[in-house]
C-alpha atoms as one frame of an Amber mdcrd trajectory, in Angstrom:
protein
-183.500 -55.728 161.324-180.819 -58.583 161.252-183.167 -61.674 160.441-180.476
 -63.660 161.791-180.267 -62.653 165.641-182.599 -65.089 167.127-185.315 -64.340
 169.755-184.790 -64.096 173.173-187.495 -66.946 174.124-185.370 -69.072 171.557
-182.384 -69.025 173.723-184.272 -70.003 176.614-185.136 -73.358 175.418-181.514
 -73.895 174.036-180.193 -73.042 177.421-182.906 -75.038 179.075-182.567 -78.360
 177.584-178.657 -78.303 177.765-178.439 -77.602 181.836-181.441 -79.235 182.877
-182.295 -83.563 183.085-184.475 -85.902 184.705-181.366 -86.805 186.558-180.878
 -83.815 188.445-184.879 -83.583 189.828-183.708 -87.281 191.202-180.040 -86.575
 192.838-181.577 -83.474 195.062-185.119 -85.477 195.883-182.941 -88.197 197.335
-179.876 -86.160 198.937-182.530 -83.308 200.544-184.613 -86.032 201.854-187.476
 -85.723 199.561-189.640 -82.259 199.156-187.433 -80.524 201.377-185.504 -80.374
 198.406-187.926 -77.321 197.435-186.502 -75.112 199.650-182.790 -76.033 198.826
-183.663 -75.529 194.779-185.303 -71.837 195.464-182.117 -70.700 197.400-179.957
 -72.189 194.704-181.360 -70.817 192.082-181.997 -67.249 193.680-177.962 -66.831
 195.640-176.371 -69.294 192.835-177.845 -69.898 189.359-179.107 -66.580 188.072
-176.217 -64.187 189.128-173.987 -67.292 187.333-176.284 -67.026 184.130-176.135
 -63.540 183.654-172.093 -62.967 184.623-171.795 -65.877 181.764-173.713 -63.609
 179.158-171.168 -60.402 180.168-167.879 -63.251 179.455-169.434 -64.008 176.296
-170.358 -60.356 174.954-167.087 -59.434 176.272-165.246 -61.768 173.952-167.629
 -62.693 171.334-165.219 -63.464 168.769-163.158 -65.921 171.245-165.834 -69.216
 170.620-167.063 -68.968 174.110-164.512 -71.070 176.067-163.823 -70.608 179.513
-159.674 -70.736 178.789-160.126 -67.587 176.250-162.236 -65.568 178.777-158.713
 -66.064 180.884-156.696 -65.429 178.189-157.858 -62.317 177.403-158.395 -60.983
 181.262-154.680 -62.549 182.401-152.394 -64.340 180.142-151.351 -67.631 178.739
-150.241 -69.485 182.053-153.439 -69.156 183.460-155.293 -69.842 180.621-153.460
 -72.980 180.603-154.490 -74.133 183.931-157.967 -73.222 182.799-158.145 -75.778
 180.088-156.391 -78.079 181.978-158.853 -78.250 184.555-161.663 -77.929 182.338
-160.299 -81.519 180.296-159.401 -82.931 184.180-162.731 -82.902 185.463-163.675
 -84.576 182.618-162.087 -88.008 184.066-164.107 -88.348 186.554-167.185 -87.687
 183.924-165.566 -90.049 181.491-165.090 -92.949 184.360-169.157 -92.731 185.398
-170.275 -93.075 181.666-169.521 -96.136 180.962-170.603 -97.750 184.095-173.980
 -95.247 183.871-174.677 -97.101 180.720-174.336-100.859 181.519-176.534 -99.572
 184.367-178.951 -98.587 181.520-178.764-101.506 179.152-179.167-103.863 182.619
-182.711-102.397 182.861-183.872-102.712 179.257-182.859-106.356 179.572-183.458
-107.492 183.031-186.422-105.007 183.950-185.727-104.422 187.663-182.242-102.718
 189.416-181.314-106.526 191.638-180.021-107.852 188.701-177.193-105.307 188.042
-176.770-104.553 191.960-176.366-108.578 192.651-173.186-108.930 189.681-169.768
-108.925 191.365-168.578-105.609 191.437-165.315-106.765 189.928-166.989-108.029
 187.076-168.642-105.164 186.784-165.798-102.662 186.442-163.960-104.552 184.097
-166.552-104.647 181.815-167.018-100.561 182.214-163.006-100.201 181.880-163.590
-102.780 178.730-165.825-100.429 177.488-164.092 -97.476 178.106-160.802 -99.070
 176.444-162.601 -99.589 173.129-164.089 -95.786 173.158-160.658 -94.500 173.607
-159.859 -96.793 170.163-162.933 -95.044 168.756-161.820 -91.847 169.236-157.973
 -92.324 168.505-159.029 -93.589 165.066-160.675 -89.820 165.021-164.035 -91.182
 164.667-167.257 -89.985 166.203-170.128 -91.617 164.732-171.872 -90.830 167.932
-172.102 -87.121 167.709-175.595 -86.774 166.562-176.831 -89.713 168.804-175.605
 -87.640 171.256-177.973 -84.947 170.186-180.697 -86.829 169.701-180.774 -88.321
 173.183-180.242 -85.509 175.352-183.217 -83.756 173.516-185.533 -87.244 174.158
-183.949 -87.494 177.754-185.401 -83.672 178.078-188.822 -84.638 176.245-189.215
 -87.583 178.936-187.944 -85.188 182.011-191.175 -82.980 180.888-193.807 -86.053
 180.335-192.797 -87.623 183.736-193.946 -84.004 185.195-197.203 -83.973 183.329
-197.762 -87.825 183.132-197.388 -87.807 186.977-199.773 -85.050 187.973-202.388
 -86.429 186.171-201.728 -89.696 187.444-204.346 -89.520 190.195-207.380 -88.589
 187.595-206.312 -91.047 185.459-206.121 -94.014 188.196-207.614 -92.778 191.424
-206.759 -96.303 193.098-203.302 -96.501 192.475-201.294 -95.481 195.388-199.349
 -92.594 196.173-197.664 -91.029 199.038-199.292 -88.628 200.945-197.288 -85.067
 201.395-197.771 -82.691 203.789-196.674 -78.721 202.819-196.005 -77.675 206.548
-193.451 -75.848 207.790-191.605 -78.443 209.646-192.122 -81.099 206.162-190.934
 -78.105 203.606-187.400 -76.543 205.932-184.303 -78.957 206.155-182.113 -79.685
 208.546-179.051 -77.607 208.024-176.449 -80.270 209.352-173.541 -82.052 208.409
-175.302 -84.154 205.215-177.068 -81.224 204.133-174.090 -78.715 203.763-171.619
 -81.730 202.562-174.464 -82.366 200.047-174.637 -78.996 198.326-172.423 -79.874
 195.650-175.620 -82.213 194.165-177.119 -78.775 193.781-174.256 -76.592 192.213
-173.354 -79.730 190.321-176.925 -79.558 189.082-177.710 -76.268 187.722-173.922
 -75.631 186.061-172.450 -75.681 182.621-174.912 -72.484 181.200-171.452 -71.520
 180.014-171.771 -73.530 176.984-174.770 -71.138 175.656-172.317 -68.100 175.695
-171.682 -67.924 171.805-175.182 -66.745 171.582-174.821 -64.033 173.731-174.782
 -61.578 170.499-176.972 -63.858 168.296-179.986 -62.627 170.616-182.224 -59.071
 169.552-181.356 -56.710 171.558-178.760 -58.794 173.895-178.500 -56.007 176.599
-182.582 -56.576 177.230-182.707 -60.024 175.336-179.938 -61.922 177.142-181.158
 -61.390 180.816-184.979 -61.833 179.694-183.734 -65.442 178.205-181.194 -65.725
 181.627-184.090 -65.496 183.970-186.776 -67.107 181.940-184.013 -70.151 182.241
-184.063 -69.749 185.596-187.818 -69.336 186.141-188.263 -73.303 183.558-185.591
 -74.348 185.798-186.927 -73.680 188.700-190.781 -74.920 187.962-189.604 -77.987
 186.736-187.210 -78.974 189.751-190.255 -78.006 191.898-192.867 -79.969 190.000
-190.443 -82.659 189.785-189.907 -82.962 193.366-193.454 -82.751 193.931-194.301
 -85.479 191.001-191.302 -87.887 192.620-192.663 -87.424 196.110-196.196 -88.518
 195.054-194.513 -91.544 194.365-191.597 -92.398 196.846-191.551 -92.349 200.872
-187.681 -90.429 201.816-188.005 -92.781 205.005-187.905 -95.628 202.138-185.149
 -94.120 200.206-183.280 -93.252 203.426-183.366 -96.668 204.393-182.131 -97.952
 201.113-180.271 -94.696 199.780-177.590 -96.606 197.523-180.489 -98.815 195.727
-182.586 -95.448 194.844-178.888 -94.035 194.032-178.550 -96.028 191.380-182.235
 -96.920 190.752-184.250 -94.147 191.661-185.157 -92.482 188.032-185.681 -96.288
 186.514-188.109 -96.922 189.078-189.599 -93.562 188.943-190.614 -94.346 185.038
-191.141 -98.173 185.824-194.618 -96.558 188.367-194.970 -94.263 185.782-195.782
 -97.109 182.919-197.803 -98.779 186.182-200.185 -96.007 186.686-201.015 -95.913
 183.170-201.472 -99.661 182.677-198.005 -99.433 180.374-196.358-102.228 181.993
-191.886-101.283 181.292-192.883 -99.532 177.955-192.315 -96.242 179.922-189.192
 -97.489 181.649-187.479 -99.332 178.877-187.699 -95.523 176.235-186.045 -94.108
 179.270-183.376 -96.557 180.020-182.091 -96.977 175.774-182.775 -93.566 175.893
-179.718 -93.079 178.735-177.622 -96.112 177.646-177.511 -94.045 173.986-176.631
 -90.848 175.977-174.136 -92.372 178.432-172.667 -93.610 175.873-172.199 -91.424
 172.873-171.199 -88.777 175.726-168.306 -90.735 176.777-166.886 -90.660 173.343
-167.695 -86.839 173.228-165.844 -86.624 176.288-162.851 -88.318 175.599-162.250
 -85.902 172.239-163.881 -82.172 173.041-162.158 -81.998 176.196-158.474 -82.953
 174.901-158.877 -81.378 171.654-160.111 -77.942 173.517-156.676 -78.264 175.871
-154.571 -79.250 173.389-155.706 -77.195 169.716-154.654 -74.168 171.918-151.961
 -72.552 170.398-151.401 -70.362 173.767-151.557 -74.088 176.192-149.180 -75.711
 173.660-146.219 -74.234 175.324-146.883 -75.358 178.816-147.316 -79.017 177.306
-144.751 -81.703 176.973-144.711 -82.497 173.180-145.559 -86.092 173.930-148.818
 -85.115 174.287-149.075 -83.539 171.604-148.155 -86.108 169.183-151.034 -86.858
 166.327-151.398 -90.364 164.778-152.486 -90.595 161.266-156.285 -90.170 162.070
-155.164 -86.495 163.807-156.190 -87.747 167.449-154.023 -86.781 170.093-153.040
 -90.520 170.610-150.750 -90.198 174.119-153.876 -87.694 175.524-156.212 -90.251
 174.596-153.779 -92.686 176.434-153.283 -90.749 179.227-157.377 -90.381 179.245
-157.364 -94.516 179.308-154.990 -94.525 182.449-156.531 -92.079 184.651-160.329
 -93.399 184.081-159.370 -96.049 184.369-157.578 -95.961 187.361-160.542 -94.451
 188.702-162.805 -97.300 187.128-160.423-100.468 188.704-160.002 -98.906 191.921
-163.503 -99.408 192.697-163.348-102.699 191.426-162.781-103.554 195.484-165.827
-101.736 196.277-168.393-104.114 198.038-171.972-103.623 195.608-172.087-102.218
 191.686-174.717 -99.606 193.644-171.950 -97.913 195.595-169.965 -97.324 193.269
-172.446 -95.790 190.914-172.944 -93.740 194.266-169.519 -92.886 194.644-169.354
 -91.272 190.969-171.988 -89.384 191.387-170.194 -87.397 195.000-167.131 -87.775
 192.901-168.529 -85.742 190.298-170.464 -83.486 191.899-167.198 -82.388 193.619
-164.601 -82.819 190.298-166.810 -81.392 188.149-167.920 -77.958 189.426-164.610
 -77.211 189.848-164.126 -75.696 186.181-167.245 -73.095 186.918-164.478 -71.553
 189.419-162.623 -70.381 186.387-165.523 -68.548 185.109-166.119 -66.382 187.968
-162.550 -65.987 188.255-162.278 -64.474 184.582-165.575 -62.657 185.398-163.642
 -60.576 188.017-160.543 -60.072 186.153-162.984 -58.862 183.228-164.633 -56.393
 185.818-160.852 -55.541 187.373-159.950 -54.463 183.812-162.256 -51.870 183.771
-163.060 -49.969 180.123-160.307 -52.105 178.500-163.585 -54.691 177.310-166.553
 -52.985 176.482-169.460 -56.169 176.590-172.697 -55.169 174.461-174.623 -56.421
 177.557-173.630 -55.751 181.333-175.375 -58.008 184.412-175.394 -55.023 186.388
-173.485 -51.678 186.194-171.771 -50.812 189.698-167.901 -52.787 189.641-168.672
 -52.983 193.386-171.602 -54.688 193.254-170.596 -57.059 190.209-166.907 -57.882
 191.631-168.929 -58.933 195.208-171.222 -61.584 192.671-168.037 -62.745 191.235
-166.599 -63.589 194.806-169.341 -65.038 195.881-170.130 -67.473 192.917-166.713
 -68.585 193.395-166.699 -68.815 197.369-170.180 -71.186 196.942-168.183 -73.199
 194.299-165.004 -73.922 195.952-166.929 -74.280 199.773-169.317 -76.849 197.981
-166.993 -78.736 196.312-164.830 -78.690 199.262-167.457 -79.751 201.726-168.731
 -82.367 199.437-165.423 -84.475 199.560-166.446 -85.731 203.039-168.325 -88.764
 203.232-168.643 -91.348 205.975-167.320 -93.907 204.018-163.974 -93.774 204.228
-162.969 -95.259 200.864-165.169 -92.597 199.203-163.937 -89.820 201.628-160.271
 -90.661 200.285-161.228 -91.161 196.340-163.271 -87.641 196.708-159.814 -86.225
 198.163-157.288 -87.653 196.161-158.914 -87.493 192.741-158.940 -83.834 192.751
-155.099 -83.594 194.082-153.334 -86.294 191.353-155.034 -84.302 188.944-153.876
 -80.693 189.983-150.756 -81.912 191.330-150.339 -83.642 187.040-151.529 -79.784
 185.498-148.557 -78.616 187.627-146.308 -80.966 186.625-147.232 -80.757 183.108
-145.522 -77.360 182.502-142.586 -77.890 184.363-141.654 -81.178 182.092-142.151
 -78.794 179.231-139.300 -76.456 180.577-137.325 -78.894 180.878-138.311 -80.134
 177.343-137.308 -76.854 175.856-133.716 -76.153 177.741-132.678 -79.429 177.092
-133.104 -78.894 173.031
């Protein structure tokens, strides 16, 4: 017995903390108009999450000595072109990501001084965006002068974000035995109060949802750490699923014991950018905690927001640029190194494009929109890299016997090539269906974002050719 292959139930935690958040119970209670989010969650989780899960433990028993990344699954199933425009896209959603985090943690810091979400929401928005592309500015000096003091902060508070994301659940349904005269909202499980409307907002909406339950690809190194990973690795996939699945459901529940979604319809950008503050703010209330609740939760964020932009600035870059097979597609200006070894033009180039994205919205009337806006923006940017992995999952099944994975997510090609196309036809149709918005400054930012940045991993390569016949 290998004392070092970890148990199956293990993995299931690991892989449950790093997809799941407090956030995402929040984003699909307000976008699927309350507990009609239920049924939206179930579907997700049954069509979407689980066959996505287990194709991600096949990629990484496939190629368990490649470190798990998305760009070496491609390497190995196509070549180095591809992989390229892999990690390119992987480090381009990434801007969108990096532009939210700062202005997700003033948002943070605003409640744990002022105590209520007018504060932040009545600054001029101007004022506020050049304080988030301040902030971003001196994270990009952070990392360029390789440092990342942050790293275990990081750690720290996405497992307390996690611990809270659990207590609201429990804190909440016991709320009413606790303080039987506080009020709640009444909910009614019928039919016609559980089924949404399949319209326009719901299906533009879905990328909330895919947005949500992505990124289990990070958990793939483990793949052959698990007993047994052919019996383990599923059992720990679906387990996820199952955790998942309960706690979006009891979240939903918990949140819609405590807000009306005629009230957050009504004011959808102030529970936007409010909603989970407020959510911990009654929390502390029904417990006679007064902001105790609220203000753990909100420094608990800030430090997350925060050490997770200077994570995102490096790991992304660094993963693009380290790879000796992407190198050749890259102009070597970008690949120039300052004394501290940071990628100094990348981080630069990081700077400009955030930031871009961060003073463009500086003409954006309210600091709630725009914290609106980021999230659509990223729920459209940011799924975009999962396309990759169910693109290398059907090259990997396409290839046949030339990869023989310890663990398979199901044995007919037929069947697993169909999953594959599927996965990716959900991805791209939700990420394409959530650029539209009625707005039409956030329709165009939702558009263009995603083409500047394809249109520069295009251009990228052909600078390098150039590059090379001209020496």
């Amino acid at each position: 017995m290998d004392n070092k292959r970890m148990k199956w139930s293990t993995l299931a935690f690991m892989a449950f903390s790093t997809v799941w958040g407090f956030g995402n119970v929040l984003n699909g209670f307000i976008y699927f108009n309350g507990i009609q989010s239920i049924f939206s969650w179930i579907l997700m989780f049954a069509l979407y999450f689980v066959p996505y899960a287990l194709m991600v433990g096949e990629l990484g028993s496939a190629f368990k000595t490649s470190g798990g990344g998305v760009s070496s699954w491609v390497l190995s199933t196509t070549g180095p072109k591809v992989a390229y425009y892999a990690g390119w896209t992987y480090w381009a959603c990434h801007i969108t990501y990096i532009a939210s985090k700062s202005s997700g943690g003033i948002k943070a810091l605003s409640w744990v001084i002022f105590r209520n979400g007018e504060t932040y929401d009545s600054f001029p928005t101007i004022a506020v965006q050049l304080v988030s592309f301040a902030i971003l500015l001196v994270f990009c000096f952070v990392a360029s002068r390789g440092l990342n003091p942050l790293k275990k902060l990081t750690t720290i508070a996405g497992t307390s974000m996690f611990i809270m994301s659990i207590l609201y659940i429990i804190m909440m349904f016991a709320a009413p035995a606790i303080n039987p005269d506080a009020h709640f909202v009444s909910m009614e499980f019928t039919k016609e109060s559980l089924i949404p409307q399949f319209d326009v907002k719901y299906f533009t909406s879905l990328s909330i949802l895919v947005f949500a339950v992505g990124g289990c690809e990070k958990i793939s190194p483990y793949v052959n750490k698990v007993e047994n990973p052919s019996k383990g690795f599923p059992k720990a996939m679906i387990t996820l699923a199952i955790m998942v699945m309960v706690c979006a459901i009891l979240g939903t529940i918990s949140m819609g014991m405590m807000f009306d979604p005629e009230e957050i319809n009504a004011n959808f950008d102030a529970y936007n950018s409010n909603g989970s503050y407020w959510a911990f703010q009654k929390l502390g209330n029904y417990y006679h905690m007064g902001n105790s609740l609220m203000i753990i939760y909100a420094l608990c964020n800030a430090i997350g927001q925060l050490s997770t932009l200077v994570l995102s600035i490096d790991a992304p870059l660094r993963m693009l640029l380290d790879n000796e097979d992407a190198r050749e597609f890259i102009p070597s200006k970008l690949l120039k190194k300052n004394d501290a070894g940071a990628y100094v033009n990348g981080i630069k180039l990081v700077a400009v494009l955030s930031g871009a994205i961060i003073l463009v919205q500086s003409f954006v009337p309210g600091a709630a929109v725009v914290l609106k806006q980021l999230t659509k923006l990223n729920s459209v940017c940011m799924p975009l890299r999962y396309l990759w992995v169910f693109f290398a999952y059907i090259m990997l099944r396409k290839a046949g016997e030339k990869f023989n994975p310890e663990y398979r997510f199901v044995k007919n090609q037929v069947v697993a090539i169909f999953f594959g196309c599927w996965c990716f036809l959900v991805t791209a149709a939700s990420c394409i269906l959530g650029m539209y918005d009625a707005d039409p400054f956030t329709f165009a930012l939702n558009v263009i974002t995603p083409i500047i940045l394809t249109a520069l991993g295009v251009i990228l390569p052909v600078i390098a050719k150039k590059e090379k016949k001209s020496n």
